[in-house]
C-alpha positions, 0 to 999 in steps of 0.5 A: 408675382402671381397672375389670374384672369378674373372675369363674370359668370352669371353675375359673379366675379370668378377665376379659373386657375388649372396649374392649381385645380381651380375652376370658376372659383367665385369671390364673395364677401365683399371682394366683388365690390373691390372688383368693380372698383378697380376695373371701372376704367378698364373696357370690357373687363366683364369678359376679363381681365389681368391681375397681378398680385403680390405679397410684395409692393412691385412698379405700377399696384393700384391697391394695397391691400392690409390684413385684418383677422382670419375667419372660416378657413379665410381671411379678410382685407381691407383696402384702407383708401377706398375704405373697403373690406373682403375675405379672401377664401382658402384658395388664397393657400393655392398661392401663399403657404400664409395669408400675407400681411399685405396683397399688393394688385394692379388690374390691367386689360388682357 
């Protein structure tokens, strides 16, 4: 089980990560919106929050996501019950030797 700290910077969703030499990395390409999805009922999530993620189904996921195809270096997901898709950039490799088939996440409060 993986864990960041998402939180908004200038109106983008972003993470810093310094055991693996991130900072302020961004998601795009439709991760945002998966984002305000699932942090809608958590209180003030705009100045972060926790995540967890798996290759691994684990107790409490709120979203399952599939992989679709690689592209740039990246790699997109859907996440089929909200019927939303986003690409994952090559920081995904900070976390897994491969793009999983399946990232399994639960947002929670800090």
């Amino acid at each position: 089980m993986l864990v960041i700290f998402p939180y908004l910077h200038e109106g983008t969703w972003v993470f810093d990560d310094a055991a693996v030499g991130l900072s302020k990395e961004p998601f795009v390409a439709g991760i945002p919106e998966m984002i305000n999805v699932l942090v809608r009922d958590i209180a003030d999530a705009d100045n972060g929050f926790k995540l967890l993620f798996s290759a691994r189904p684990f107790p409490g996921y709120q979203v399952k996501l599939k992989w679709l195809r690689g592209e740039y270096d990246g790699n997109w997901y859907k996440w089929e019950a909200q019927g939303l898709e986003g690409w994952l950039c090559p920081a995904l490799f900070k976390y897994f030797e491969s793009a999983p088939e399946e990232i399994y996440c639960q947002a929670v409060a800090k």
